[in-house]
N, CA and C of each residue as an Amber inpcrd file, in Angstrom:
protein
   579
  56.4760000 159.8890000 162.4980000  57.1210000 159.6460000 163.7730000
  56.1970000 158.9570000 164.7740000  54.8640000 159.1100000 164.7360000
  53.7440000 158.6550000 165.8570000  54.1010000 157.0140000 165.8580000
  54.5850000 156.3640000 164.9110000  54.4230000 154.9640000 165.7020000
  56.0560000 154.6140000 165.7950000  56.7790000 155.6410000 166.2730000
  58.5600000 155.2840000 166.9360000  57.8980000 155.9660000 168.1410000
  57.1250000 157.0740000 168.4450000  56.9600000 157.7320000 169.4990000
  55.9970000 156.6070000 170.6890000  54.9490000 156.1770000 169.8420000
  54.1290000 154.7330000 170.4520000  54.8500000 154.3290000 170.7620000
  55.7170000 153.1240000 169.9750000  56.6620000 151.9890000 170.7400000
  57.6870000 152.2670000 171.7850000  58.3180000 153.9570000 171.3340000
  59.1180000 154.1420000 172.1650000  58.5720000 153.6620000 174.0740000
  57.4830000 155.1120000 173.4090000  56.3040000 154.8380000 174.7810000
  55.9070000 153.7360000 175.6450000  56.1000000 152.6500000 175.1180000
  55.7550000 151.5650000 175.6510000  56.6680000 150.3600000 175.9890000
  57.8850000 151.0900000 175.4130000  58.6510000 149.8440000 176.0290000
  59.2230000 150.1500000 177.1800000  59.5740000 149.3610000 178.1850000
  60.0870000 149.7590000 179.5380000  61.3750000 150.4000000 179.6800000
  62.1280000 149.5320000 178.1470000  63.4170000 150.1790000 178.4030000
  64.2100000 151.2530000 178.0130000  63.2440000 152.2140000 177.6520000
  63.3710000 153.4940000 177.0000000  62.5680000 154.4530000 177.9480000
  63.3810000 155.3980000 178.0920000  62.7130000 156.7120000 178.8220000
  62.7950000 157.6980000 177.6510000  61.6170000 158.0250000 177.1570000
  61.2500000 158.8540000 175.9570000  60.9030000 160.2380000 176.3840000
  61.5860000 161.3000000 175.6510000  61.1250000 162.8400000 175.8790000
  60.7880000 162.9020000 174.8830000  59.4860000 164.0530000 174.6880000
  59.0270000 164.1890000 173.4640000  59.4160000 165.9420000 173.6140000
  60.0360000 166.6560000 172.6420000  60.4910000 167.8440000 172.2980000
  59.9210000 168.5440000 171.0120000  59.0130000 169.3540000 171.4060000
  57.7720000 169.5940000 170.3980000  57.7870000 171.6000000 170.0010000
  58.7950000 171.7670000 168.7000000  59.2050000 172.8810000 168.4980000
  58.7100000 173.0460000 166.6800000  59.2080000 174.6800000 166.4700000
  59.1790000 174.9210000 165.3990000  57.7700000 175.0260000 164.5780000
  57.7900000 174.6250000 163.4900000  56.4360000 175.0270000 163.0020000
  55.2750000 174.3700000 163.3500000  55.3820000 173.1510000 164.2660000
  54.7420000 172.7370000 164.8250000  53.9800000 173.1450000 166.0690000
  54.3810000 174.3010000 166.3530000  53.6060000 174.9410000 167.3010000
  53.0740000 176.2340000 167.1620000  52.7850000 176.8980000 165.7350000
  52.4940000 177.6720000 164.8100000  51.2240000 177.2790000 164.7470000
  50.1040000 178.0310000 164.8230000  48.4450000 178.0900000 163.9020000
  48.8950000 178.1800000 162.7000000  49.5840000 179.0220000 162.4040000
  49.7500000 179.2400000 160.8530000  50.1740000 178.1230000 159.9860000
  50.4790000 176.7060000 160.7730000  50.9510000 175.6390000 159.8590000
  50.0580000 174.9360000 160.5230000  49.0320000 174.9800000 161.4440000
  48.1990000 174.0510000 161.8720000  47.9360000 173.2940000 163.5860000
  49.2900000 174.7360000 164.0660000  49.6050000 173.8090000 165.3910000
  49.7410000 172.2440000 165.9850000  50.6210000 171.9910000 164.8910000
  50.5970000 170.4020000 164.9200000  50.9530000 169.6750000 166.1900000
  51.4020000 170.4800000 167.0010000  51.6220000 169.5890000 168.3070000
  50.3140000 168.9130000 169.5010000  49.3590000 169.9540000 168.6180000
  47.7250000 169.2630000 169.2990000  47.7280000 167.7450000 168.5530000
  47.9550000 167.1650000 168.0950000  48.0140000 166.1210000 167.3080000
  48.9090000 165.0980000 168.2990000  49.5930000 165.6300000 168.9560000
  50.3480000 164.4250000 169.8940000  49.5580000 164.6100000 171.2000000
  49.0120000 165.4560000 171.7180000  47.9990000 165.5350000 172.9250000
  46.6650000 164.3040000 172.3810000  46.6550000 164.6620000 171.0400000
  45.0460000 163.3160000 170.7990000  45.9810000 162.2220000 170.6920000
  46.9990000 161.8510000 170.0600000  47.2140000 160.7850000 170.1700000
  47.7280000 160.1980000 171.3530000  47.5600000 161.1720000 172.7060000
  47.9240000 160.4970000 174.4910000  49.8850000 160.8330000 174.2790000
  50.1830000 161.5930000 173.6270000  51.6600000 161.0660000 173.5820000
  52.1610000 162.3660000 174.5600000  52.6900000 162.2530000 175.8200000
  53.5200000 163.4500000 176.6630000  54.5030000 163.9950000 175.7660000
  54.2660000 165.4240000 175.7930000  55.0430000 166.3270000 175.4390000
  56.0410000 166.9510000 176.6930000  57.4090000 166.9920000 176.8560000
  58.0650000 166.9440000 177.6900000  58.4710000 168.5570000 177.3540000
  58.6850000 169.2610000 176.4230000  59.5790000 170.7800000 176.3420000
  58.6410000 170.8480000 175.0230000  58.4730000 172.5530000 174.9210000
  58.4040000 173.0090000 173.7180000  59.3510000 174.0770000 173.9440000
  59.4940000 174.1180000 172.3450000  61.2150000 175.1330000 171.9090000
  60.4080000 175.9760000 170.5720000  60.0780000 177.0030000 171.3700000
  59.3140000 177.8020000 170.6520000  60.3250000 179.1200000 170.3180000
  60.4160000 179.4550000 169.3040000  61.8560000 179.9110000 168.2180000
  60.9880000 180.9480000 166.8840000  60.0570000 180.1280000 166.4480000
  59.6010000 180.7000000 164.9160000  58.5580000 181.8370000 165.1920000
  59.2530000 182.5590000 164.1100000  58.1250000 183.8050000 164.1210000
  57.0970000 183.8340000 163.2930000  56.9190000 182.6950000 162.2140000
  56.2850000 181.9210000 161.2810000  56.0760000 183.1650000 159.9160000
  57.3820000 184.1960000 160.4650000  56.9970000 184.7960000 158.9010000
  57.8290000 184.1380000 157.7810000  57.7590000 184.5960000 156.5860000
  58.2060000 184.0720000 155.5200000  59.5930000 184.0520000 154.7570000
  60.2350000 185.0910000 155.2930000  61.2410000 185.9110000 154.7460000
  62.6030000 185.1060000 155.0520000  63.8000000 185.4260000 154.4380000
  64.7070000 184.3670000 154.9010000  65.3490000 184.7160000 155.4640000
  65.6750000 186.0800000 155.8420000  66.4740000 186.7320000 156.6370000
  65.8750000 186.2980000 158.2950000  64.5260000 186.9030000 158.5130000
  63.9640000 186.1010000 159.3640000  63.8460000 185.0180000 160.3270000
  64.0690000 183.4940000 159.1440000  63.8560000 182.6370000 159.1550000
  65.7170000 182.2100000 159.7460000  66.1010000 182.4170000 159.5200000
  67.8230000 182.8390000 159.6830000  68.0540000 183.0000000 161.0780000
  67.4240000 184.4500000 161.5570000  67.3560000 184.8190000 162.7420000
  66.6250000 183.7090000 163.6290000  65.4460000 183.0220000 162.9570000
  64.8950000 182.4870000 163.9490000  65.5780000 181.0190000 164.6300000
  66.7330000 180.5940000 163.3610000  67.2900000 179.2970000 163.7970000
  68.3990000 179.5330000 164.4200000  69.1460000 180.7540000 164.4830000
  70.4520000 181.5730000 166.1780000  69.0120000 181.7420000 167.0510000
  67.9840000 181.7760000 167.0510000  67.4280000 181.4260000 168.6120000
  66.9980000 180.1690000 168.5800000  66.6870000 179.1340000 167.9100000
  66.3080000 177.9900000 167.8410000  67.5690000 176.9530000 168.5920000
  68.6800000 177.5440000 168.2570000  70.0630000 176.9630000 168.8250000
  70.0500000 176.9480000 170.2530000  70.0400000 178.5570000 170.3680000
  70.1050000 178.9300000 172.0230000  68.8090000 177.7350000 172.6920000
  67.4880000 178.1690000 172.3810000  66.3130000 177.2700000 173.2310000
  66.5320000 175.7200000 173.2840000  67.0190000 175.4940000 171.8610000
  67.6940000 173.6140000 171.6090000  68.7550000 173.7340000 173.1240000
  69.7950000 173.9890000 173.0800000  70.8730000 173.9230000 173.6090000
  70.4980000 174.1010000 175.3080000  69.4050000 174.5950000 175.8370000
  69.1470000 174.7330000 177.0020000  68.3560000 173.6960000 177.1220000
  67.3560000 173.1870000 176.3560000  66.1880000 172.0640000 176.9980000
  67.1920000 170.9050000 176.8380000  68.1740000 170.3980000 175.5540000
  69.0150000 169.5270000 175.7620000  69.6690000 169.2900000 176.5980000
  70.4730000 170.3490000 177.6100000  71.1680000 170.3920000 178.8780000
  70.5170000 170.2700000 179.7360000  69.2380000 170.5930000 180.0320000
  68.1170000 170.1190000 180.8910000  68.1580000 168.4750000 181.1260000
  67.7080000 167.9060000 179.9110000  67.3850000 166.8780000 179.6320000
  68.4360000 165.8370000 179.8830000  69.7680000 166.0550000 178.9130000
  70.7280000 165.3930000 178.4750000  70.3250000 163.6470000 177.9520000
  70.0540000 163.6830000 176.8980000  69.3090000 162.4480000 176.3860000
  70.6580000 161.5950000 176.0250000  70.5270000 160.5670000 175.8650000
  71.6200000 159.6230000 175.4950000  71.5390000 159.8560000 173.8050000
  70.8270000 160.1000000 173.3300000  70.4360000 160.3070000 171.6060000
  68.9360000 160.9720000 171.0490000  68.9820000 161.2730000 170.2920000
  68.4320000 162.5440000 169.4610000  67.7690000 161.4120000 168.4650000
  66.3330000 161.6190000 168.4200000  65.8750000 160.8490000 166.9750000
  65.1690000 161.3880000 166.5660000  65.9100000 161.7260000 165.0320000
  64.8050000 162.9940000 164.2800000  64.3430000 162.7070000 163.1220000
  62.9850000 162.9710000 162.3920000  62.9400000 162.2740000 161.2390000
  62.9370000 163.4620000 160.2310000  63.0470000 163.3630000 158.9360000
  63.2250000 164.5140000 157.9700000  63.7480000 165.7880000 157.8020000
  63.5630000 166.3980000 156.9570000  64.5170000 167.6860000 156.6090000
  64.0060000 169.1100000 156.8990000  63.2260000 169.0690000 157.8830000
  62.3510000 170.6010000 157.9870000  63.6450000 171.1740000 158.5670000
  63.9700000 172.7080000 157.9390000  64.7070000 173.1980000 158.4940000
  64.6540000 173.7640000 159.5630000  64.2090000 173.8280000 160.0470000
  64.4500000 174.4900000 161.8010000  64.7300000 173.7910000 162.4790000
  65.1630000 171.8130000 161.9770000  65.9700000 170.9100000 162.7980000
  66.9970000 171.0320000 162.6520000  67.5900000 172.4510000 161.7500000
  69.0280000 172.5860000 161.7680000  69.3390000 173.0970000 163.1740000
  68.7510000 173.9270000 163.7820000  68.8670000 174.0100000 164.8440000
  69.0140000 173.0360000 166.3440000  68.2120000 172.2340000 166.1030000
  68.2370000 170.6660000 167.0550000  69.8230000 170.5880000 166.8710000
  69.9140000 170.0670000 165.7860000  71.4360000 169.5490000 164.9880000
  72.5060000 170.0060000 165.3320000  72.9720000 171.6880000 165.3740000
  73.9140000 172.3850000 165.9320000  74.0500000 172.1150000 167.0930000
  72.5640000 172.5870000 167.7500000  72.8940000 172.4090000 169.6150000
  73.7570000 170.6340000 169.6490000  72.7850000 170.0530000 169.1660000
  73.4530000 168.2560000 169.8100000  74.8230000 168.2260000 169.2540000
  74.8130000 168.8740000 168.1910000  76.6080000 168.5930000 167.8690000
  77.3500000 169.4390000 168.6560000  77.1300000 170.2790000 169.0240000
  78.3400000 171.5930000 170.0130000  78.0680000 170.3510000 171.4340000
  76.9170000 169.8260000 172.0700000  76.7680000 169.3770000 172.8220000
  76.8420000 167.9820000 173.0300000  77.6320000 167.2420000 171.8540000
  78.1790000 165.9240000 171.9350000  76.7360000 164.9020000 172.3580000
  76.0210000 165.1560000 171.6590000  74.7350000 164.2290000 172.0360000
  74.4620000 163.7950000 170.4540000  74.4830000 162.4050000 170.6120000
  74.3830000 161.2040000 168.8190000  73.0990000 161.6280000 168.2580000
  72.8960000 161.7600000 167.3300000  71.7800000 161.9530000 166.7930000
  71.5050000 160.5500000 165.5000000  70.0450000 160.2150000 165.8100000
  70.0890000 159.3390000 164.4310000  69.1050000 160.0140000 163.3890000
  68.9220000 160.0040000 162.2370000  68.1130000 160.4820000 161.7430000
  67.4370000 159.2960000 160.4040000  65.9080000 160.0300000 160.4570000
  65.3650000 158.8810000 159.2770000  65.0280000 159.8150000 158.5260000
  65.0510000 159.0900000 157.7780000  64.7760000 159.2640000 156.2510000
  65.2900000 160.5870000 155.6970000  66.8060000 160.0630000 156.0090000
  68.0580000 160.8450000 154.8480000  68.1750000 160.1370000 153.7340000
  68.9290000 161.0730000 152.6170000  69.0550000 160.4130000 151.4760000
  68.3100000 160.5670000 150.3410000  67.0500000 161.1230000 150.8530000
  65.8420000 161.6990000 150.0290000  66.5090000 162.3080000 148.8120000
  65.8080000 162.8560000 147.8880000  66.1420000 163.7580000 147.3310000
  64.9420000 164.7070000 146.4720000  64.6030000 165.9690000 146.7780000
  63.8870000 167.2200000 146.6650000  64.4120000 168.1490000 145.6410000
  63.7780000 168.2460000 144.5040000  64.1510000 169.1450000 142.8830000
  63.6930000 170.7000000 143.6460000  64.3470000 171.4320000 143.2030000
  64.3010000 173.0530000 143.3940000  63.7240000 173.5820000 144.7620000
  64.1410000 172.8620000 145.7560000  64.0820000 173.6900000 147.0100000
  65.6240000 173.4830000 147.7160000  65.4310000 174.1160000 149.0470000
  66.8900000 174.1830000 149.7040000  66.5020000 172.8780000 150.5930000
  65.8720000 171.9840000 150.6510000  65.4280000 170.9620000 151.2590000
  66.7060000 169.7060000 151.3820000  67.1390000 169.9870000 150.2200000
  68.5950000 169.1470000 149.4800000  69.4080000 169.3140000 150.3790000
  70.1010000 170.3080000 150.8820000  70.6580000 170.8450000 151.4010000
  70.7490000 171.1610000 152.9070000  69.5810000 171.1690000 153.5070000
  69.2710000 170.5190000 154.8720000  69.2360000 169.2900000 155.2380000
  68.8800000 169.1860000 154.5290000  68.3600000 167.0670000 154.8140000
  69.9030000 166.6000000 154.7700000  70.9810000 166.7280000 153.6560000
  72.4170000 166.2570000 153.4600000  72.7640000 166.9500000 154.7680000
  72.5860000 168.2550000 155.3090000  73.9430000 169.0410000 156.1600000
  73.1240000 167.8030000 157.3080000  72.1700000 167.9430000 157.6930000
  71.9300000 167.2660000 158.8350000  72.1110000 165.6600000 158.5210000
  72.2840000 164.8350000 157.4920000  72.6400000 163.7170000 157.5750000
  74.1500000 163.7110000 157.9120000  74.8600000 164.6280000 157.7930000
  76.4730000 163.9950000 157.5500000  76.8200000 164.8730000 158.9720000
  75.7180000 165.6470000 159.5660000  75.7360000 165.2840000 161.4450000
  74.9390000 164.7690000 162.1960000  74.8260000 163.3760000 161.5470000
  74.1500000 162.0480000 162.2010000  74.9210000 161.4140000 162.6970000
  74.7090000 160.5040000 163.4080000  75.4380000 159.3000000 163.4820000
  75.0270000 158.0160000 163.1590000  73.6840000 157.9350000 163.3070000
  73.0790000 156.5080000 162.3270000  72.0260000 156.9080000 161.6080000
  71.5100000 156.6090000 161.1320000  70.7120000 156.4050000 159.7860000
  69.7780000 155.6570000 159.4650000  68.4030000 156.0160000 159.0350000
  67.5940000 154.8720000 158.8270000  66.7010000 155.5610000 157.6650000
  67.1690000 154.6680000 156.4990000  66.6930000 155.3120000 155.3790000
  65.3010000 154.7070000 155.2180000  64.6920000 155.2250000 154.0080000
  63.2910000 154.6290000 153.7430000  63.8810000 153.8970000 152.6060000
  64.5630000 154.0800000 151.5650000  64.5770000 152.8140000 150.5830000
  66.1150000 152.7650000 150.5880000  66.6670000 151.6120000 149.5800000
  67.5930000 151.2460000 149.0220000  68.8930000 152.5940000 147.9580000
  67.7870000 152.7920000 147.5280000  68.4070000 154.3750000 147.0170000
  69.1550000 155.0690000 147.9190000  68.3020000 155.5610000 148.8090000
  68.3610000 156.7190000 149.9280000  69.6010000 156.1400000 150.5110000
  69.4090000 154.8410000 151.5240000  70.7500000 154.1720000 152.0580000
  72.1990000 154.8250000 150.8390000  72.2490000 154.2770000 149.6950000
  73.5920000 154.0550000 149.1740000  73.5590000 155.9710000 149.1280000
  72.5760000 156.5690000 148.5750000  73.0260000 157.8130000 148.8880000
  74.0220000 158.4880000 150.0280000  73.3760000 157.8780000 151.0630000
  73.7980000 158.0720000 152.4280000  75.3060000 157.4200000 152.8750000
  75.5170000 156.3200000 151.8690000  76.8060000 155.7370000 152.0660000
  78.0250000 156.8730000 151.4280000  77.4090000 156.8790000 150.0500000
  77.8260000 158.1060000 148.7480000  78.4370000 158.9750000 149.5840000
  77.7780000 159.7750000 150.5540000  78.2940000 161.1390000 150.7810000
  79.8030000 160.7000000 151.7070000  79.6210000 159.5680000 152.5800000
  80.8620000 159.2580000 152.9500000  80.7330000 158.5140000 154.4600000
  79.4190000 158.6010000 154.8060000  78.7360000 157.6910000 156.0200000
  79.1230000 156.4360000 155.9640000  79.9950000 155.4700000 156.9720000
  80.0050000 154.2700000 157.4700000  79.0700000 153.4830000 157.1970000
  78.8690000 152.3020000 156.2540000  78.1180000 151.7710000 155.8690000
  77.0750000 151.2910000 157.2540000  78.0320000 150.8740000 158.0940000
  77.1350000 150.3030000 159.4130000  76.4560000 151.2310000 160.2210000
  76.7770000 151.7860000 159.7850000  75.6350000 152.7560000 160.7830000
  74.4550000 153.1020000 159.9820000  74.3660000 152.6800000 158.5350000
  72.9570000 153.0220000 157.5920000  72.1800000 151.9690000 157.4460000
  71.1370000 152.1490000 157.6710000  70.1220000 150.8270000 157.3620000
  68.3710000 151.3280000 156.4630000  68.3730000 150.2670000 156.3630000
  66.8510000 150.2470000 155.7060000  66.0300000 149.7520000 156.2750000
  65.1620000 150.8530000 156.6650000  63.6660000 150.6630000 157.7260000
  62.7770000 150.8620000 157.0590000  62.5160000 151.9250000 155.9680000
  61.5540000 152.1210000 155.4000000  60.4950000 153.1950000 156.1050000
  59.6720000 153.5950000 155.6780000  59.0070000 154.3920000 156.0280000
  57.9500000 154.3820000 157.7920000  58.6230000 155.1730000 158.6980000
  57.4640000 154.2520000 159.7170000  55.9700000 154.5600000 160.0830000
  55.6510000 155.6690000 158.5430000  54.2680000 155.9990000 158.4830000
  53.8080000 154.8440000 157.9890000  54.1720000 154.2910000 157.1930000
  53.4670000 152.9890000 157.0220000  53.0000000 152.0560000 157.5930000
  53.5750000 151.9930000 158.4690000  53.0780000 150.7860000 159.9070000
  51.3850000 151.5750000 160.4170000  50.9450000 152.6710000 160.1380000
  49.8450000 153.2860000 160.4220000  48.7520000 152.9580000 159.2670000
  49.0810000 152.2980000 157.7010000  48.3020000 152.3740000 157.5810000
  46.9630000 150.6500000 157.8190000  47.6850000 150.0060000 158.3260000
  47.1820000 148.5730000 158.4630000  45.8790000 149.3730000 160.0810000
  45.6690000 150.3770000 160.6390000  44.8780000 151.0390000 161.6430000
  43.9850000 151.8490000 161.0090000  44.2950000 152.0850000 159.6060000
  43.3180000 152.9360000 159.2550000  41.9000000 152.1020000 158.2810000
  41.1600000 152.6650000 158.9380000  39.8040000 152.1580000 158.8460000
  39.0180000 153.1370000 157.2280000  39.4630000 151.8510000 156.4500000
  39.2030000 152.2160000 154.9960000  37.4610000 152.7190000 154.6610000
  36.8320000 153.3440000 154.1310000  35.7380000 153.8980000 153.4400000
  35.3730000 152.8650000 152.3050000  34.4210000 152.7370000 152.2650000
  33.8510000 151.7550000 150.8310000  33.0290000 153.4040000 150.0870000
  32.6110000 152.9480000 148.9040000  31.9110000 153.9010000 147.7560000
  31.1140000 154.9960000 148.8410000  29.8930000 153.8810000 149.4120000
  28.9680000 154.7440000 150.1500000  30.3440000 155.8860000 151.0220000
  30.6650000 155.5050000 151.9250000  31.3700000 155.7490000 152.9620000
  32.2400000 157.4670000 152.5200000  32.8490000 157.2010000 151.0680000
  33.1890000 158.3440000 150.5370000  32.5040000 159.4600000 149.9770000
  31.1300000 158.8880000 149.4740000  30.1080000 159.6170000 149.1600000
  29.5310000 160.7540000 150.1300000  29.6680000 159.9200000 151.6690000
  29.2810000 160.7700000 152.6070000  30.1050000 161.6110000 153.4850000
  31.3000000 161.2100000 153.0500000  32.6910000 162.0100000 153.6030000
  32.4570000 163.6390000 153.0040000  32.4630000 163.1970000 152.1960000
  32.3420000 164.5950000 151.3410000  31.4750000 165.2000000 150.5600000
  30.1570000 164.7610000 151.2360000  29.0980000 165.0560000 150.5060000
  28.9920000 165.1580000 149.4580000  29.1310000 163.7190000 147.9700000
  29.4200000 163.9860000 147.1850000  27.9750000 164.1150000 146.4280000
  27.4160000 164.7200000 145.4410000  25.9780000 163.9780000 144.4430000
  26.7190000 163.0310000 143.5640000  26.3090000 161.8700000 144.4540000
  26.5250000 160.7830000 143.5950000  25.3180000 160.3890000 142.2770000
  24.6460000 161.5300000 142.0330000  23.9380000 161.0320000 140.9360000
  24.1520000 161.5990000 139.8140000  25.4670000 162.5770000 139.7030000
  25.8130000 162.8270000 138.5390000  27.0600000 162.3920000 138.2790000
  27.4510000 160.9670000 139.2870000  28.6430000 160.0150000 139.3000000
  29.8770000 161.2340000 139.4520000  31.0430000 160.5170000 139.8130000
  32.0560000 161.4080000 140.3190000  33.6080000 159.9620000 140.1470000
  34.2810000 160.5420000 139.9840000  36.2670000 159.9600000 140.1790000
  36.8340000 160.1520000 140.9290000  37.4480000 159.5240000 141.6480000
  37.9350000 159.7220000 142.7470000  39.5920000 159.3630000 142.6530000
  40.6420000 160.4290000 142.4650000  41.5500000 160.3620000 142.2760000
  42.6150000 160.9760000 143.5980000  43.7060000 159.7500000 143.3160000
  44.8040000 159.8490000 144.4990000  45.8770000 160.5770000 143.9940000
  46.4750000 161.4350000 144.1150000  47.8940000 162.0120000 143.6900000
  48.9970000 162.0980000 144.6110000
């Protein structure tokens, strides 16, 4: 999301809220919302909901309060549209509030598809209460048509982590050696998965 949140940021003709909830404001997943403070990006509401335990009953409970806190900072706010990217479930919550509350939502990168989790199943319920669409490939799009989505409202953008990596400042041999303190004298592989 950091480079839709950049551009948003910078163009004049967008007034951007940034709404910074869910496991993202958890230690236990890393407190990821310090990550938009380094990257300069204003955080406008946090919608703090999760109890970050594990259980699903829990987790259940925590998205009937995730609704309620969605549904009040949205009425606060009242945004012309909702742009959300992926299938973490506790954006089921975002999703309900904007749909009871008639606010468009677009979402990226629906269409995915995830073997043996309930991920399937979030990502679809919250695509087919979208209203536009911006898939990462060709697949994903016709998926997204498949379920019964208006072709025009689906498009192919592709991934917009990618636009980040032409900023990232690559490592040569040495460079990795010292990342990670490797002994490079009993040689080492360096594998991507």
């Amino acid at each position: 999301m950091f480079p839709i949140m950049r551009a948003a940021t910078g163009d004049p003709e967008i007034s951007q809220i940034i709404i910074c909830a869910g496991m993202h404001l958890l230690e236990k997943f890393g407190a990821t919302w310090k990550q938009l403070e380094r990257d300069k990006l204003k955080i406008d509401a946090f919608v703090d909901f999760m109890s970050g335990t594990d259980g699903e009953l829990e987790l259940a409970i925590d998205l009937g309060k995730g609704v309620q806190e969605f549904a009040r900072v949205l009425a606060e706010f009242s945004p012309d549209i909702i742009f959300v990217s992926g299938d973490r479930v506790e954006n089921l919550a975002l999703y309900t509030a904007a749909t009871v509350l008639n606010i468009p939502v677009a979402h990226h990168c629906g269409g995915d598809l995830t073997e043996g989790a309930i991920d399937n199943q979030v990502r679809h319920g919250m695509t087919k209460l979208s209203h536009l669409h911006f898939a990462m490939m060709e697949e994903h799009a016709r998926r997204i048509i498949q379920m019964g989505e208006e072709p025009w409202r689906v498009q192919v953008t592709g991934d917009a982590a990618i636009d980040l990596f032409s900023e990232i400042e690559l490592l040569d041999k040495n460079g990795v050696i010292k990342l990670f303190k490797i002994n490079a004298d009993n040689g080492f592989i360096v594998c991507v998965y």
